[in-house]
DODOLO-139025 format. One record per residue: x, y, z of N, C-alpha, C in turn. Coordinates in pm, whole numbers. Example, Ala and Ser with C-alpha at 12.3 -4.5 7.8 and 13.67 -1.06 7.14 Angstrom:
SITE  n.xx  n.yy  n.zz  ca.xx  ca.yy  ca.zz  c.xx  c.yy  c.zz
SITE  1319  -569  780  1230  -450  780  1320  -330  780
SITE  1285  -225  708  1367  -106  714  1290  3  787
This chain:
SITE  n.xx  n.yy  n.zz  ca.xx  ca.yy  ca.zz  c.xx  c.yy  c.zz
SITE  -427  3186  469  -422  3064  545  -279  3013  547
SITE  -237  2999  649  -110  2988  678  -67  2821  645
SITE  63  2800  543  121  2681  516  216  2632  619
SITE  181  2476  601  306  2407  686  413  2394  562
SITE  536  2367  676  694  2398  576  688  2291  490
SITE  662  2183  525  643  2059  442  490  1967  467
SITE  492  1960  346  366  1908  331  334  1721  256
SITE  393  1662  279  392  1512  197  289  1490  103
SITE  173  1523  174  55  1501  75  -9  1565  65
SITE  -128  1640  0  -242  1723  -5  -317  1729  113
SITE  -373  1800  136  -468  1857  307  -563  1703  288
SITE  -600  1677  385  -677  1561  382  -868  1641  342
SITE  -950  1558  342  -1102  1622  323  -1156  1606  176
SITE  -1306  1603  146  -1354  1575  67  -1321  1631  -63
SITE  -1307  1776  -36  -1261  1897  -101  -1154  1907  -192
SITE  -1077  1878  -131  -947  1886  -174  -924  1712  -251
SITE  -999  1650  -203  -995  1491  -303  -1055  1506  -430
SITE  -1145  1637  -411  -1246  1653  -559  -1162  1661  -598
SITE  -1096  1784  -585  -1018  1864  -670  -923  1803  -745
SITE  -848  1726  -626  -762  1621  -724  -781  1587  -791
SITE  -887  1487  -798  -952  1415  -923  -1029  1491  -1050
SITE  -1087  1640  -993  -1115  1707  -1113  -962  1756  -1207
SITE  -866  1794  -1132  -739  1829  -1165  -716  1701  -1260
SITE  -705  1596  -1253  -656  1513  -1305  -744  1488  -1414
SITE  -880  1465  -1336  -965  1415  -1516  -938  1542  -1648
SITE  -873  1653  -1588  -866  1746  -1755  -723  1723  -1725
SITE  -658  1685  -1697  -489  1689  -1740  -423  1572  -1639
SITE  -424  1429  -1728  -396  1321  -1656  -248  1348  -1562
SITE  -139  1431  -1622  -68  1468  -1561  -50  1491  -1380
SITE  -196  1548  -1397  -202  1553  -1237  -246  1448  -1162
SITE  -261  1320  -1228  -300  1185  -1155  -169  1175  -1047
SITE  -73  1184  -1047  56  1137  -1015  26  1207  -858
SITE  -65  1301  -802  -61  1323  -655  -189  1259  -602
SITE  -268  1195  -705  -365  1091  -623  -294  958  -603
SITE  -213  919  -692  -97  820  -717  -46  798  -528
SITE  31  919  -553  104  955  -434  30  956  -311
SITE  -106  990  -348  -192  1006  -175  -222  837  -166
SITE  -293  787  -234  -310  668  -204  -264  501  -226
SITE  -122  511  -278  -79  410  -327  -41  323  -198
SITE  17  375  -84  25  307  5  -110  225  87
SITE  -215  266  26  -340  212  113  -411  101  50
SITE  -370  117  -113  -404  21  -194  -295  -99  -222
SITE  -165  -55  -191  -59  -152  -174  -101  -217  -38
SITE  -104  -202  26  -151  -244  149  -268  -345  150
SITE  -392  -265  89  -524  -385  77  -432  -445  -18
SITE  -401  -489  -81  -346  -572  -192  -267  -682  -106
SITE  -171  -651  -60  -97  -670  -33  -132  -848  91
SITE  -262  -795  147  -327  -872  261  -371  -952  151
SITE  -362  -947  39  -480  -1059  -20  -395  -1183  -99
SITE  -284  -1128  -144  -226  -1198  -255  -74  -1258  -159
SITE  -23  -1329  -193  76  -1463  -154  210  -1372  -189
SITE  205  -1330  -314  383  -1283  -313  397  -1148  -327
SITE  494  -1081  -334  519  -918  -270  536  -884  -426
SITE  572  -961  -522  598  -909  -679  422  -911  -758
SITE  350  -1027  -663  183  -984  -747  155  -898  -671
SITE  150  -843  -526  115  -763  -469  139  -590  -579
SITE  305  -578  -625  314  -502  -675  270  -474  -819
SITE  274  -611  -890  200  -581  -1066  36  -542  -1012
SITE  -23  -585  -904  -189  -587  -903  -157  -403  -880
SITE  -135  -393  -782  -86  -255  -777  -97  -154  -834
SITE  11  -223  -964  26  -93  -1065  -54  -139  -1114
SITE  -119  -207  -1154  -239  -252  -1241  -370  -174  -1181
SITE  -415  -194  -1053  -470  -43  -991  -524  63  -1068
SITE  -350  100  -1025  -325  235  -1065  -367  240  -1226
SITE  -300  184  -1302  -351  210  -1470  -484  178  -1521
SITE  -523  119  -1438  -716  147  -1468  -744  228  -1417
SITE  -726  315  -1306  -809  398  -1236  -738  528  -1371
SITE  -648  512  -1417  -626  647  -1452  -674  620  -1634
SITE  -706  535  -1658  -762  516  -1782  -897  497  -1804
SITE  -932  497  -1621  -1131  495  -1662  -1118  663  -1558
SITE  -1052  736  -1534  -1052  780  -1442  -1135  921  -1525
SITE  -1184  953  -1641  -1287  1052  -1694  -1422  1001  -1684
SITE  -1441  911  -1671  -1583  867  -1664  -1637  818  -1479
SITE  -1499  863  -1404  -1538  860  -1274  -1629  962  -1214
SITE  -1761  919  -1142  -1816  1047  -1081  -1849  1063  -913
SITE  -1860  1125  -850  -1843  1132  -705  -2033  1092  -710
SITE  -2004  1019  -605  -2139  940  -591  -2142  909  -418
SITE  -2092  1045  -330  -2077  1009  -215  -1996  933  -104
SITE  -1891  894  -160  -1800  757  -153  -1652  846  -150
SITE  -1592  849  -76  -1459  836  -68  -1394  782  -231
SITE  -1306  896  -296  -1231  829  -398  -1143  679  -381
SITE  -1103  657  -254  -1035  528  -228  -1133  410  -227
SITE  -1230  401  -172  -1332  303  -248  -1362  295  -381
SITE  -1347  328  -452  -1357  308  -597  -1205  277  -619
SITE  -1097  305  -564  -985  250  -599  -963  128  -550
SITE  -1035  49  -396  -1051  -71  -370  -1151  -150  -451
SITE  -1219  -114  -491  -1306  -157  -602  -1226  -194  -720
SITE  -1163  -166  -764  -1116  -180  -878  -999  -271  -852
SITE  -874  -293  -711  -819  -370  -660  -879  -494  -671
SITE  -1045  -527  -603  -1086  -620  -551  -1112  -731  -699
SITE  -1152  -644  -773  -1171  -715  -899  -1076  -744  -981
SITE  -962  -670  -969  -859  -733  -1045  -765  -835  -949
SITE  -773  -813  -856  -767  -978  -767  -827  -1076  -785
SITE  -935  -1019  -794  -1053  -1158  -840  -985  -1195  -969
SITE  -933  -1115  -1045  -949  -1178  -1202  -816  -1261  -1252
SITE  -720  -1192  -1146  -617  -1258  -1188  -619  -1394  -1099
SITE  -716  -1476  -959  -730  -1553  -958  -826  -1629  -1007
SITE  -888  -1596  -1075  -1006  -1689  -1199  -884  -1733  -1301
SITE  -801  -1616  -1349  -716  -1668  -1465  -621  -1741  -1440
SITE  -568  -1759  -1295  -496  -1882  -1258  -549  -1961  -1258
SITE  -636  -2005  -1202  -724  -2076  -1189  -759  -2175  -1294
SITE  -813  -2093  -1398  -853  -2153  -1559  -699  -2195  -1594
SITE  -624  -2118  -1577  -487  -2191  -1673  -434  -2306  -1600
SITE  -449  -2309  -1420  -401  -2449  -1388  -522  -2555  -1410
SITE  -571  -2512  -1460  -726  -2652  -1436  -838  -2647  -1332
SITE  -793  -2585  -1232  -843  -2546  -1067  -1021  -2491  -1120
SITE  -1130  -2596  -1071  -1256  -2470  -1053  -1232  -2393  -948
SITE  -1304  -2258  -984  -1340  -2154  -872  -1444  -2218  -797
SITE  -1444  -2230  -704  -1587  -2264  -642  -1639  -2104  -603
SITE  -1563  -2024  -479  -1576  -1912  -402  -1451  -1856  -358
SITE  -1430  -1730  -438  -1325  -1697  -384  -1379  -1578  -229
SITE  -1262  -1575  -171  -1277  -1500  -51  -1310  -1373  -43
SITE  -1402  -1301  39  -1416  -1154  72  -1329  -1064  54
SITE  -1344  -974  -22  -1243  -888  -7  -1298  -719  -43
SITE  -1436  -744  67  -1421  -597  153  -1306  -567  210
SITE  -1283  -408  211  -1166  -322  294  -1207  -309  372
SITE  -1090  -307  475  -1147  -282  627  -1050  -137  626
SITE  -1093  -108  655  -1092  116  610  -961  105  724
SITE  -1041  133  868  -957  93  977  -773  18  956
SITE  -793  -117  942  -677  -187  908  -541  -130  781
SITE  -642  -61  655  -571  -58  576  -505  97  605
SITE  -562  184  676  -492  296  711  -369  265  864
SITE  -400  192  927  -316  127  988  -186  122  962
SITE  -238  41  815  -67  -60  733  -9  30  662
SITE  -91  177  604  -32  236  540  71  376  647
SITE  35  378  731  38  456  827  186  415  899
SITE  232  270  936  335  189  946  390  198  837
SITE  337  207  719  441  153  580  517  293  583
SITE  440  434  625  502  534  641  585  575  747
SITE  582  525  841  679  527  939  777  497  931
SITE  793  402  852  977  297  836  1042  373  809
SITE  1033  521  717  1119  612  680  1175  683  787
SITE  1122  679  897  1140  780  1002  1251  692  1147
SITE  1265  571  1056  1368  476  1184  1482  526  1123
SITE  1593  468  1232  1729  497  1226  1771  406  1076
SITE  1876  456  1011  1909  405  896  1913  228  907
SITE  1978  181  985  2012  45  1034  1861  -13  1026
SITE  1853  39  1096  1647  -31  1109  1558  -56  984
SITE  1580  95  962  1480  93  852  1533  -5  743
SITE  1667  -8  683  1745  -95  591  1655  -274  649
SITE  1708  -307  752  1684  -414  778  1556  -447  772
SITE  1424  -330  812  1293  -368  842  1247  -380  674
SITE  1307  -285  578  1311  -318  446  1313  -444  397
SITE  1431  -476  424  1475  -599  350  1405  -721  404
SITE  1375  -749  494  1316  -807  615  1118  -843  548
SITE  1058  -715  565  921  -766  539  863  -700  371
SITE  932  -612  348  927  -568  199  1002  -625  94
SITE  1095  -676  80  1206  -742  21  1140  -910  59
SITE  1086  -922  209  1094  -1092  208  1199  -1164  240
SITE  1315  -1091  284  1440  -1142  246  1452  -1257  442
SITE  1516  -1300  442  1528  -1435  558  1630  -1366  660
SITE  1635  -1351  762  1731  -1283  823  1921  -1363  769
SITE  1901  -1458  730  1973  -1476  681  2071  -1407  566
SITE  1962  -1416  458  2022  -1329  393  2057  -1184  427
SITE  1989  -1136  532  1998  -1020  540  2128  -984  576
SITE  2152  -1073  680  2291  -1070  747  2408  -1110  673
SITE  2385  -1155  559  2504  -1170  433  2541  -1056  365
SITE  2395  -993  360  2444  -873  216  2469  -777  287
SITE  2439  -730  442  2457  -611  533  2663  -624  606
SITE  2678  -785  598  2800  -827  647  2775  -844  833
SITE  2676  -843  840  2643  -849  987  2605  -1030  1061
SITE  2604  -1018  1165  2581  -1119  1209  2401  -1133  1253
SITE  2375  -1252  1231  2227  -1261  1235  2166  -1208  1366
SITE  2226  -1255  1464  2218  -1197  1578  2205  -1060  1593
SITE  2265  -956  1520  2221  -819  1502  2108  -793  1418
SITE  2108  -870  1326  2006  -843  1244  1850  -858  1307
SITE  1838  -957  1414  1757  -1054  1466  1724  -877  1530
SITE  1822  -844  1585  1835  -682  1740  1769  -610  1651
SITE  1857  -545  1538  1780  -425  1470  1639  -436  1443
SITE  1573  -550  1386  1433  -586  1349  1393  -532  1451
SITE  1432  -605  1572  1317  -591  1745  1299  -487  1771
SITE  1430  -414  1759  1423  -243  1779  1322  -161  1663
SITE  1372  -192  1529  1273  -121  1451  1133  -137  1472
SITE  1076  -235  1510  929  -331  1553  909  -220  1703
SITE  981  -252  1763  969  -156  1930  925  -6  1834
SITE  1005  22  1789  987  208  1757  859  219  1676
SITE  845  144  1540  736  151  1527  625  109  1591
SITE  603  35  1696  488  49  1793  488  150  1828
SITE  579  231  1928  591  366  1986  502  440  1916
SITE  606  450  1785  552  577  1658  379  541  1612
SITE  340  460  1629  191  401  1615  111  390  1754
SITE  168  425  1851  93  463  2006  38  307  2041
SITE  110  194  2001  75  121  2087  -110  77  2054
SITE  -132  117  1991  -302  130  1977  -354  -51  1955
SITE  -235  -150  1897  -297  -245  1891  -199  -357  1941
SITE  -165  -263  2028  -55  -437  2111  43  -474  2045
């Protein structure tokens, strides 16, 4: 069966997700390419739920270090391995807003839904993978811009540019990644 020259991630399919995860439950070592297949999809659901880009990233890795510390007693039960990794997101969202919560005084009454929308989150991860593929200028700026958080302001300080370019490169990087995403949602 003939290989492509480069390969980013493992073949997509049920099969090859076992495997991963059987690979990994006898030699955690090999967690690091389920890591790699799905961190962008769970950064992503995360990411929609929580207020700042630094809890987005501790919930994250927090994720990640439960799934790989309950990850022997995981069993395929029909389900996509990434649902059980949103599962485990959803609740440690939940928990770290109960524990805000309790430490500011705040009752929980109801916190919000946080089913995955399968659709959306392959979307964001799908864009989050694209940025690599803009012109250096772009991608720098679209970085700093919605990953960083940073204000076009600043951006245009630490690049030495004028905001006015900075304002251009965004539009352009935003234009290409629509392109590179077919336009599918306006």
């Amino acid at each position: 069966m003939p290989q492509a020259e480069t390969m980013p991630e493992p073949p997509d399919g049920e099969a090859s997700e076992r495997r991963l995860v059987e690979d990994a439950q006898r030699d955690p070592r090999c967690f690091a390419a389920l890591y790699e297949r799905h961190f962008e999809r769970v950064y992503a659901y995360v990411a929609r739920r929580v207020r700042e880009r630094a809890e987005a990233e501790d919930l994250t890795a927090e994720v990640f270090h439960q799934a790989l510390a309950n990850l022997p007693r995981f069993e395929w039960r029909g389900l996509p391995f990434t649902a059980w990794l949103f599962r485990i997101a959803a609740n440690a969202i939940i928990d770290r807003a109960k524990r805000a919560a309790r430490e500011s005084g705040v009752e929980v009454a109801e916190l919000p839904a946080l089913t995955p929308n399968m659709e959306e989150i392959e979307e964001q991860a799908r864009a989050f993978r694209l940025v690599d593929h803009l012109p250096a200028d772009q991608r720098r700026v679209m970085l700093m811009r919605f990953a960083e958080d940073r204000t076009t302001r600043e951006i245009a300080q630490a690049l030495a540019r004028s905001e006015g370019a900075i304002k251009q490169l965004q539009f352009r990087g935003l234009q290409n990644l629509r392109a590179m995403l077919g336009e599918r949602d306006g």
